[in-house]
N, CA and C of each residue as an Amber inpcrd file, in Angstrom:
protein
   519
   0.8520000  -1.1720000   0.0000000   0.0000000   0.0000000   0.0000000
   0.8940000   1.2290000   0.0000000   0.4540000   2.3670000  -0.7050000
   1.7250000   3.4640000  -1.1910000   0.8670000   4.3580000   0.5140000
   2.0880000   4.8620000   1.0640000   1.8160000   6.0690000   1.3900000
   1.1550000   7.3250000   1.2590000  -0.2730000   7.3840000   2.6640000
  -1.2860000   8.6160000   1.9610000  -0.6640000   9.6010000   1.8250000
  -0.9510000  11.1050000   1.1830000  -0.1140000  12.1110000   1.1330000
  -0.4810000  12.7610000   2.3430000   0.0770000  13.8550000   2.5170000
  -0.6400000  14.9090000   3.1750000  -1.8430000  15.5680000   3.0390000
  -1.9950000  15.7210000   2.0290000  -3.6350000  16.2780000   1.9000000
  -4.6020000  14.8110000   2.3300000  -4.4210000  13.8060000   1.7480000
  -5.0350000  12.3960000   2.0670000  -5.3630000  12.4980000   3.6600000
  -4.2390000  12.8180000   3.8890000  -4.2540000  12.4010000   5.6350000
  -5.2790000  13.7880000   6.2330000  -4.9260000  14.8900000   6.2610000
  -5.6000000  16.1700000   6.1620000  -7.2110000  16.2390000   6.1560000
  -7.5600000  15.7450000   5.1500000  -8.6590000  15.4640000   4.6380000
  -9.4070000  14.4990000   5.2320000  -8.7180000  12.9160000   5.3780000
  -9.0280000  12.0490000   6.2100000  -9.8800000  12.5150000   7.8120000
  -8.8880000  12.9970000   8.1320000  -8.4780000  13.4320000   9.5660000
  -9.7440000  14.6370000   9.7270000  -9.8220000  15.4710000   9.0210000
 -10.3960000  16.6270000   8.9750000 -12.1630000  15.5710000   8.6880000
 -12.4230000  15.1330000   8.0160000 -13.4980000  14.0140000   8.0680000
 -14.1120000  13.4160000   9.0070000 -13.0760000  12.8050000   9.8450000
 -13.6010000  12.3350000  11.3940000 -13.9350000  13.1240000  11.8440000
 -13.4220000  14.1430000  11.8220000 -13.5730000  15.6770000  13.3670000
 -14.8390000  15.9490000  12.8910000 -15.2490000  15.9840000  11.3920000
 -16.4950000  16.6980000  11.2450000 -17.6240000  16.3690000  11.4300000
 -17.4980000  14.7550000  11.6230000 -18.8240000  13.7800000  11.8810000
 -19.7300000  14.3800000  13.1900000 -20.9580000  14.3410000  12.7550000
 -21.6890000  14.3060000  14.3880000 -21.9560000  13.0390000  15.0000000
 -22.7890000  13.0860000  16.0250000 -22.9220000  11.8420000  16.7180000
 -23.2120000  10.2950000  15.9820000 -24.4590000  11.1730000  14.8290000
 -24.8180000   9.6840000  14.4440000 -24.2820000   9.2310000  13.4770000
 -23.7270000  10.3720000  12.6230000 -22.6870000   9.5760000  11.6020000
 -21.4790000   8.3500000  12.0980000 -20.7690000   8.9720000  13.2040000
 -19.8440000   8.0900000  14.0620000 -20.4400000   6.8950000  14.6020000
 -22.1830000   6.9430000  14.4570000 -22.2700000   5.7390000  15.5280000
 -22.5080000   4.9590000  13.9980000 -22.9930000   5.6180000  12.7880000
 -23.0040000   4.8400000  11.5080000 -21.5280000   3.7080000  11.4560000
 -20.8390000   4.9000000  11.2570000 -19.3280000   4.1910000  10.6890000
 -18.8960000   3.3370000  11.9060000 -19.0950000   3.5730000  13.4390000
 -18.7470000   2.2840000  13.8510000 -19.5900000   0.9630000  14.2560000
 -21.0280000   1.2430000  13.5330000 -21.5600000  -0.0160000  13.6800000
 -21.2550000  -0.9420000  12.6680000 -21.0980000  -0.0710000  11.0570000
 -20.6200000  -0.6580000  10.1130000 -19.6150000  -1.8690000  10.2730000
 -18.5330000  -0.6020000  11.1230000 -17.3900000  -1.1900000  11.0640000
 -17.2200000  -2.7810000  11.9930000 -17.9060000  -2.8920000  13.2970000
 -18.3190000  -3.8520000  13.8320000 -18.9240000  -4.7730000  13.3210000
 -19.8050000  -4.7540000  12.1040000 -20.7900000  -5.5520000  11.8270000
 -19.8760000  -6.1090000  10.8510000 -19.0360000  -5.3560000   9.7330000
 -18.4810000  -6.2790000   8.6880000 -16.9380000  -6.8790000   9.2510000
 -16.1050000  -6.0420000  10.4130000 -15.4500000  -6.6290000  11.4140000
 -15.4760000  -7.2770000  12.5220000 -16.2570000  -8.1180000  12.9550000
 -16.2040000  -8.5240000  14.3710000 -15.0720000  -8.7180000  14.8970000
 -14.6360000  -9.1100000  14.7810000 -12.9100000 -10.1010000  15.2740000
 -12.1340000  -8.2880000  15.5890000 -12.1050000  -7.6950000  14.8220000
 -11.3790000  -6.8360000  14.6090000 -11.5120000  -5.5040000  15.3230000
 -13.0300000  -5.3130000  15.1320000 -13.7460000  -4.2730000  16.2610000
 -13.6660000  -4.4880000  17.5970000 -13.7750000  -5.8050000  18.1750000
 -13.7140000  -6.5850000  19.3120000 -12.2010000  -6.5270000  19.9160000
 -11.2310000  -6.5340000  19.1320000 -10.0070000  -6.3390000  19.3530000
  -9.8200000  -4.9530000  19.8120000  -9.6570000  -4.1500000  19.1380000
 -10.0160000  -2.6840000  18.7910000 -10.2820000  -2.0090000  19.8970000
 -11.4330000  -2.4660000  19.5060000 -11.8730000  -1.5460000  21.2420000
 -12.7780000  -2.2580000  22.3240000 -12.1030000  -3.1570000  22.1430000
 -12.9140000  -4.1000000  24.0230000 -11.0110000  -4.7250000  23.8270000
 -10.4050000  -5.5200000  23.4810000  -9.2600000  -6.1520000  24.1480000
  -8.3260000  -5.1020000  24.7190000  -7.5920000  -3.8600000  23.0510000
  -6.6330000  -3.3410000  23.3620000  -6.7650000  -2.1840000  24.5120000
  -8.3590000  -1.8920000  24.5960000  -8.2080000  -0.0110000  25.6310000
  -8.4560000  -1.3910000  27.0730000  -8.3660000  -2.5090000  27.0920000
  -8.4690000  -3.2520000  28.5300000  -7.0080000  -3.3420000  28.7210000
  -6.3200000  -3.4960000  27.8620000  -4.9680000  -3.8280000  28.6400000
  -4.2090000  -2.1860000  28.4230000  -4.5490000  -1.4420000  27.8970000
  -4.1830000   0.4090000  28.1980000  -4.8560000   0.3880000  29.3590000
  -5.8700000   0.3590000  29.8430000  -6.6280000   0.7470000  30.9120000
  -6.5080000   0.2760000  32.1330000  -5.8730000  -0.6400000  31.8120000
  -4.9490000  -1.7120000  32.7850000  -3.8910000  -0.8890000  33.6020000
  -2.9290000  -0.0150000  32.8290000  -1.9910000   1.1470000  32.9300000
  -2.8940000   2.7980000  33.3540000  -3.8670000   3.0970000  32.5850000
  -3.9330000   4.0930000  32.6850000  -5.7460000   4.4950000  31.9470000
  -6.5870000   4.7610000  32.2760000  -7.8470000   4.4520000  31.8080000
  -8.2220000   5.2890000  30.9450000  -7.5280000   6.9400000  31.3590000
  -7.6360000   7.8310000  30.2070000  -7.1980000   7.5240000  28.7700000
  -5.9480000   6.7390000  28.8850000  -5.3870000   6.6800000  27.9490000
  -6.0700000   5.8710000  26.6480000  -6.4730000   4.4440000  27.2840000
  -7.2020000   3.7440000  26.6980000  -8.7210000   4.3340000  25.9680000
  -9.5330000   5.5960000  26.6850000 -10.1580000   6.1240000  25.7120000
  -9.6560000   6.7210000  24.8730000  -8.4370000   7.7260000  25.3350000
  -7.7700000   8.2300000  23.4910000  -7.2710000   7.0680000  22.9160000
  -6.8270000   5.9170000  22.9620000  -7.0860000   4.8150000  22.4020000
  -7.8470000   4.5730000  21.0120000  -9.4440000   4.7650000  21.6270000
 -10.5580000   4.4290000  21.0430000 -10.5090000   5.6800000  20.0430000
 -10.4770000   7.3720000  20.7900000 -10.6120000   8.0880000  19.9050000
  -9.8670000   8.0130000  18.5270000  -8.6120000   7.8080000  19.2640000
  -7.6430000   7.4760000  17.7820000  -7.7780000   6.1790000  16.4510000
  -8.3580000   5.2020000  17.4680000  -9.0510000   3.9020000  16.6440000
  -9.5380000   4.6260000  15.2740000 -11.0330000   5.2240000  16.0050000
 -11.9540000   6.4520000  15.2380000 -11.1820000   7.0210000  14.3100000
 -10.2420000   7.3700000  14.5260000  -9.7310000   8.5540000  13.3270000
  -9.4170000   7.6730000  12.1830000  -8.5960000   6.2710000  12.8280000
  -7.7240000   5.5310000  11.6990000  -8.6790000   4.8990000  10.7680000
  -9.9350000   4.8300000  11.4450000 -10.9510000   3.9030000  10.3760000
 -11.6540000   5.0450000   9.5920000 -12.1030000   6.1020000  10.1300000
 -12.3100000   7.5780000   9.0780000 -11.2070000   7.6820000   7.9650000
  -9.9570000   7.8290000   8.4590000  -9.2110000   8.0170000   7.0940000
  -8.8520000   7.0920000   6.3740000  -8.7530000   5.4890000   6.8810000
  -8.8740000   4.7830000   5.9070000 -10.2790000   4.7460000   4.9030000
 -10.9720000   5.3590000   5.2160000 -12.6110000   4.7050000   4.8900000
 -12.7130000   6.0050000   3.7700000 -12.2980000   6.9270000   4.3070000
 -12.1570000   8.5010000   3.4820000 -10.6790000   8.3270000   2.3170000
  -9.9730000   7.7470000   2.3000000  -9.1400000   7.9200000   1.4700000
  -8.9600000   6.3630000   0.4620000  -9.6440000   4.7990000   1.1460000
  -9.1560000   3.9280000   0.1410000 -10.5870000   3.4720000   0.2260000
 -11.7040000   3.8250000   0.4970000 -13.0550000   3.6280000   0.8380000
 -13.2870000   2.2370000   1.4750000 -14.2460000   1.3020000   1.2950000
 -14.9300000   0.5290000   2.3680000 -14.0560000  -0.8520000   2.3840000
 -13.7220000  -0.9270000   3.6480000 -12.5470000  -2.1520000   3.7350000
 -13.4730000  -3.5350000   3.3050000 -12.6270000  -5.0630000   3.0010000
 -13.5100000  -6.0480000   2.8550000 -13.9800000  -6.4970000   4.3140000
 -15.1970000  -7.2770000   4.0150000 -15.6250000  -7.7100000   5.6740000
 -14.6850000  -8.8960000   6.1040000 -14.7220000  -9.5350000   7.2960000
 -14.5340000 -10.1160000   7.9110000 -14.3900000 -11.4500000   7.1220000
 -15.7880000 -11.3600000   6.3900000 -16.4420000 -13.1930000   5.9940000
 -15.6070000 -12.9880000   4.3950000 -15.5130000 -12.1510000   3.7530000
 -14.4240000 -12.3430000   2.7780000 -13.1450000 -12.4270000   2.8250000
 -12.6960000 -11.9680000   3.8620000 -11.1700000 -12.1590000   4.1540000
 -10.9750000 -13.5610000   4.4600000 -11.7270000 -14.2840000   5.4180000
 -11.8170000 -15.3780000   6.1540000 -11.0960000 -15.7320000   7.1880000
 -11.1650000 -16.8010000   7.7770000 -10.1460000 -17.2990000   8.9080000
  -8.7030000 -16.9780000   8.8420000  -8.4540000 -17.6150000   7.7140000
  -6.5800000 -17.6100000   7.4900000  -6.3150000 -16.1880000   7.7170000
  -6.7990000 -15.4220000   7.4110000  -6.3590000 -14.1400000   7.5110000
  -6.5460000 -13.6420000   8.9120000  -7.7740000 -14.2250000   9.6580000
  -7.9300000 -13.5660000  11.1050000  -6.5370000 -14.2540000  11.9060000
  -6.0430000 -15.2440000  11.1170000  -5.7930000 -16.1850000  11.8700000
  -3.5820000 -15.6420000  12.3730000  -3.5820000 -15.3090000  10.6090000
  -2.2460000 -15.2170000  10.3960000  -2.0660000 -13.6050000  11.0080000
  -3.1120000 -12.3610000  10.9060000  -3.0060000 -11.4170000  11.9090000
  -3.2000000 -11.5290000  13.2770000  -3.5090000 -12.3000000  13.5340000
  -3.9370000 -12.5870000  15.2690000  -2.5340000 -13.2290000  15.5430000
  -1.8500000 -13.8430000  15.0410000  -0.3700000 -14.2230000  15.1380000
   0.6470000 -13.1420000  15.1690000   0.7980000 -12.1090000  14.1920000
   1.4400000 -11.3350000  14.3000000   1.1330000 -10.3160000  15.2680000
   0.2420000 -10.2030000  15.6600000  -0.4540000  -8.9370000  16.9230000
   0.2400000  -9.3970000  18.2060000  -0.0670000 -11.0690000  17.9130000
   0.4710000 -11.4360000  19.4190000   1.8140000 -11.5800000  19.2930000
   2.5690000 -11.7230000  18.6670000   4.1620000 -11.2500000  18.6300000
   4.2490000 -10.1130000  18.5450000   3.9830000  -8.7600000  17.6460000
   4.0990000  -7.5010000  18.4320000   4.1480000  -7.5160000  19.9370000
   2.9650000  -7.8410000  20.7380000   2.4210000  -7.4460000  21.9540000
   3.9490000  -8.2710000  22.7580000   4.3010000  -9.2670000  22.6420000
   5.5990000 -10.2480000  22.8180000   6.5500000  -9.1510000  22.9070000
   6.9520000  -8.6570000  22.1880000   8.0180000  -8.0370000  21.8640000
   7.8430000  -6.6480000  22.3920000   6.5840000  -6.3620000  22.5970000
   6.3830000  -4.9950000  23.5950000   6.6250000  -5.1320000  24.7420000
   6.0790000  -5.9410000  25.6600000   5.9420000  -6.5920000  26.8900000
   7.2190000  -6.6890000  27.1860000   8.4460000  -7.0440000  26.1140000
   9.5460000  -7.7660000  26.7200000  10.4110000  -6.1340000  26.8680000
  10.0540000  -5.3030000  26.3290000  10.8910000  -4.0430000  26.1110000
  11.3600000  -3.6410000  24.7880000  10.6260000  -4.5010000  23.8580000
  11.6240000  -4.2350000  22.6650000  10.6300000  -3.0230000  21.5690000
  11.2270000  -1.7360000  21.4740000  10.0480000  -1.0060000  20.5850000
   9.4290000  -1.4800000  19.1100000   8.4480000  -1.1650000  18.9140000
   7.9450000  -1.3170000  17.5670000   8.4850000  -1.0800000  16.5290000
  10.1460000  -0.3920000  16.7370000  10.4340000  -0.2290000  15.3440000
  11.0140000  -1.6650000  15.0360000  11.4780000  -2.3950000  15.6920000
  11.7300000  -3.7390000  15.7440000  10.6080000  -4.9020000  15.7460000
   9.5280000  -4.0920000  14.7540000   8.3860000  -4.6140000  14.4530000
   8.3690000  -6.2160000  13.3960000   7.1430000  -7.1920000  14.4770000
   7.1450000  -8.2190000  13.5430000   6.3280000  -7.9620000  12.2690000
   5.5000000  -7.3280000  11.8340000   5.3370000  -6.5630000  10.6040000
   6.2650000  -6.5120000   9.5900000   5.7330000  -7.4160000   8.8460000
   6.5810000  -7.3050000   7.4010000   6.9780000  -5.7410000   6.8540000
   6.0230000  -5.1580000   7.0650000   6.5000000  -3.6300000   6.4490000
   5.9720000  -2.4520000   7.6750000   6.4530000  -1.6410000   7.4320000
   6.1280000  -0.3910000   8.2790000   5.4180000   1.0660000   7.9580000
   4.0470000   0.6540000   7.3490000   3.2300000   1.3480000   6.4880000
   2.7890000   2.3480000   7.0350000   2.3730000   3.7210000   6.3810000
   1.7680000   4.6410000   7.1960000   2.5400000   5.0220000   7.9870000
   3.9370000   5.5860000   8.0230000   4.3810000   6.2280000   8.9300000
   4.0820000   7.4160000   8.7190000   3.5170000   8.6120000   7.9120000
   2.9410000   9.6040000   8.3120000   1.8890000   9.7030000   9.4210000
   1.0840000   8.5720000   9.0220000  -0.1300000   8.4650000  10.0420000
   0.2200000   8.1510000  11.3000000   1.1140000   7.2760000  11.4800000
   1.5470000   7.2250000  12.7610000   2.1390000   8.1120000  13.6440000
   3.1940000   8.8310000  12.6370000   3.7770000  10.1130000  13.5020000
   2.7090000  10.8700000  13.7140000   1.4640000  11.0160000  12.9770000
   0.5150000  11.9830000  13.3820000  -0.1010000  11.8820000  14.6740000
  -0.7470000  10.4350000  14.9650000  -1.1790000   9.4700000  15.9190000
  -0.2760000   9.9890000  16.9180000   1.4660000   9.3520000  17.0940000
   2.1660000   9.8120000  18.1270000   1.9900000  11.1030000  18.1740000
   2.0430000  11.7660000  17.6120000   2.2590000  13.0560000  17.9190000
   0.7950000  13.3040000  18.8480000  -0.2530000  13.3350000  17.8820000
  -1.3270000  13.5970000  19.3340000  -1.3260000  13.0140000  20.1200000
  -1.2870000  11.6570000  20.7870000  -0.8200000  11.0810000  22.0310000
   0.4740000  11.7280000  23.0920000   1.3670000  12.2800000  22.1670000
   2.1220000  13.5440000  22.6540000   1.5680000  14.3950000  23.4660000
   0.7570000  15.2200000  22.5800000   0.1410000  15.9100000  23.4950000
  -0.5250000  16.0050000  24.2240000  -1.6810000  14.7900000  24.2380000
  -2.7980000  14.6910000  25.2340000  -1.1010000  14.4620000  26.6580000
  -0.6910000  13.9480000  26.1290000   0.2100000  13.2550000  27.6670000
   0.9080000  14.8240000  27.9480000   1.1490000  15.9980000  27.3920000
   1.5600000  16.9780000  27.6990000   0.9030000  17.3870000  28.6790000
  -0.7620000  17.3980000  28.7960000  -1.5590000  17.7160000  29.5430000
  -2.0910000  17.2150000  30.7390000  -2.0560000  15.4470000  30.3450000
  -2.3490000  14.3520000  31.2960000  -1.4560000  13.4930000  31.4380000
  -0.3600000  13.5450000  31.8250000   1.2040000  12.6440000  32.3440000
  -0.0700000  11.2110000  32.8170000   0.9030000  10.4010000  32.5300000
   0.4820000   8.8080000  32.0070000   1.6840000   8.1810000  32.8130000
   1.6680000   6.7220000  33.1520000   2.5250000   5.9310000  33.2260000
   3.1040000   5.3550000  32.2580000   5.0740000   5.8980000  32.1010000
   5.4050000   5.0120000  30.9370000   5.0410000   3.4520000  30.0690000
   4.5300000   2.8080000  31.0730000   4.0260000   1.4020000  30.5710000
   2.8720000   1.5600000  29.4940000   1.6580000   3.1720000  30.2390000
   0.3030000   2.8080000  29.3880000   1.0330000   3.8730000  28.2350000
   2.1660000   4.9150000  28.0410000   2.4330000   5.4090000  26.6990000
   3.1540000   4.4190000  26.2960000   3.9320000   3.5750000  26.6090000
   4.5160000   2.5870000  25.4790000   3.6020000   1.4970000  24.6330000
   2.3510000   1.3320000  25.7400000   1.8820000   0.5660000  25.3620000
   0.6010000   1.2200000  23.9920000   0.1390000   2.0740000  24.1630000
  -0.7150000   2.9220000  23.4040000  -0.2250000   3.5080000  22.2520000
   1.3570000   3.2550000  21.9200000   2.1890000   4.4310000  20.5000000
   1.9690000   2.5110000  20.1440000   2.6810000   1.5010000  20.7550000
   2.7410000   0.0680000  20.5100000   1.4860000   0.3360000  19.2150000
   0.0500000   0.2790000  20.2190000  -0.7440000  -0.4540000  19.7130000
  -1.5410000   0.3600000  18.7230000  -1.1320000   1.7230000  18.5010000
  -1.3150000   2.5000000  17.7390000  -0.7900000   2.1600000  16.3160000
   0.3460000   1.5730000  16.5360000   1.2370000   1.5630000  15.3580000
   0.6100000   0.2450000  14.7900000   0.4650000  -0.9620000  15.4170000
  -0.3020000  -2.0830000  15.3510000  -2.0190000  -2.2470000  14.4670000
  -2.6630000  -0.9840000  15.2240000  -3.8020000  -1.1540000  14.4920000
  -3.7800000  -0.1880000  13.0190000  -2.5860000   0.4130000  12.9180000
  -2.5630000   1.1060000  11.5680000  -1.8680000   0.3830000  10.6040000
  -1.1200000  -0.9390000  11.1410000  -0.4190000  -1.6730000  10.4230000
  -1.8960000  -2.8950000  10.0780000  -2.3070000  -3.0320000  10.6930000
  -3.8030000  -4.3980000  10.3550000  -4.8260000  -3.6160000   9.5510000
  -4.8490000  -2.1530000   9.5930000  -6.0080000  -1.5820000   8.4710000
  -4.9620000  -1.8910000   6.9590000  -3.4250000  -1.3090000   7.1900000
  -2.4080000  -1.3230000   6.2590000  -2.9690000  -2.7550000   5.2780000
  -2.4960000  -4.2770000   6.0620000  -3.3680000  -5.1380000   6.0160000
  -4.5480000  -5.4600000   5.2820000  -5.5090000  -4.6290000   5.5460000
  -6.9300000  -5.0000000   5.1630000  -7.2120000  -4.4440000   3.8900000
  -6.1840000  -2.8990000   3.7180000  -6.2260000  -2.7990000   2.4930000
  -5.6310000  -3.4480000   1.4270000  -4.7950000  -3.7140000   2.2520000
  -3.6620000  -5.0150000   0.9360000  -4.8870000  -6.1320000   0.4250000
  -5.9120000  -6.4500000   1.5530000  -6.0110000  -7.7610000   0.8340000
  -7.3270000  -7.4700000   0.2750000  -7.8830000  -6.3560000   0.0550000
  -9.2630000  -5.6020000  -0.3440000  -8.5320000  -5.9860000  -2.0890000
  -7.6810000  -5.1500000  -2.0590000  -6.6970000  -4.6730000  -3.1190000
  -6.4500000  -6.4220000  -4.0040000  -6.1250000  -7.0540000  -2.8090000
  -5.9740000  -8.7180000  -3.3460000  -7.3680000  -9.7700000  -4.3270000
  -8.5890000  -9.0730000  -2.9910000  -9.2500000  -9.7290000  -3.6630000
 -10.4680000  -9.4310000  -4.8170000 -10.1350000  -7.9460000  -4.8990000
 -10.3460000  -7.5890000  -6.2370000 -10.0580000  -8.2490000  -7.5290000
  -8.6800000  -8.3560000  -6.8240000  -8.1610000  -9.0360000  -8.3930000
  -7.9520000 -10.5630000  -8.3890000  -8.6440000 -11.0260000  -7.6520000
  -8.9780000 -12.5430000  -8.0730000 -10.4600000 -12.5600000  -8.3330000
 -11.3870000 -11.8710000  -8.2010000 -12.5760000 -11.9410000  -8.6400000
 -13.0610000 -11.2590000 -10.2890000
């Protein structure tokens, strides 16, 4: 997947902020309904073990979730569901998540990511960067910011993912 530009991201980003209530509750029922596995991860596993550390954190968590599925959804439009991707795929990302999380736990940062590639690093520095600042305002325990840039980088690498294989199974059909 090529790198969004700046305006992509801009635009993206600027998209989420503009939603009102029920549009947001649109796009994340969507997103639940054609993700289960993934939504469930998302935001019931990962803001439990942030929240574990730090409870605020784990809702900017969620907020940031929000943004990453707005600008994917705004810039490469509607990811495939769940039931087209299938198992192997829940199966072979649920493997790599849990070696990330391995390799977090043990001390080792994400740039030493089990991730084949390291996609979206604009988006991510954007991500860190606002997690930056909320923590400018609300000091956190190093465990719940390592763990929250971690899993930040993680769920922008599994949308990275979802577009690859959107992209895949286009072109076998």
């Amino acid at each position: 997947m090529r790198e969004f530009t700046d305006k992509e991201l801009y635009l993206g980003l600027e998209y989420a902020k503009s939603l009102d209530q029920n549009a947001g509750h649109t796009i994340l029922t969507r997103f639940q309904n054609e993700q289960p596995v993934l939504a469930q991860t998302l935001f019931g596993v990962f803001p439990s073990l942030i929240a574990e550390q730090d409870q605020n954190v784990a809702h900017l968590f969620m907020d940031l979730v929000f943004d990453v599925i707005c600008v994917f959804e705004k810039t490469s439009g509607t990811l495939p569901s769940q039931q087209t991707l299938g198992m192997a795929w829940l199966q072979e990302k649920a493997a790599l998540v849990d070696a990330e999380m391995t390799a977090m736990m043990s001390g080792k940062p994400h740039s030493e990511s089990v991730f084949e590639t390291d996609e979206q690093k604009g988006l991510v520095q954007f991500l860190h960067d606002c997690i930056d600042e909320y923590l400018a305002e609300h000091p956190a325990p190093g465990d719940a910011v390592r763990m929250i840039k971690t899993l930040i980088f993680v769920t922008v690498q599994l949308f990275c993912s979802l577009h690859d294989a959107a992209g895949a199974s286009k072109t076998l059909h």
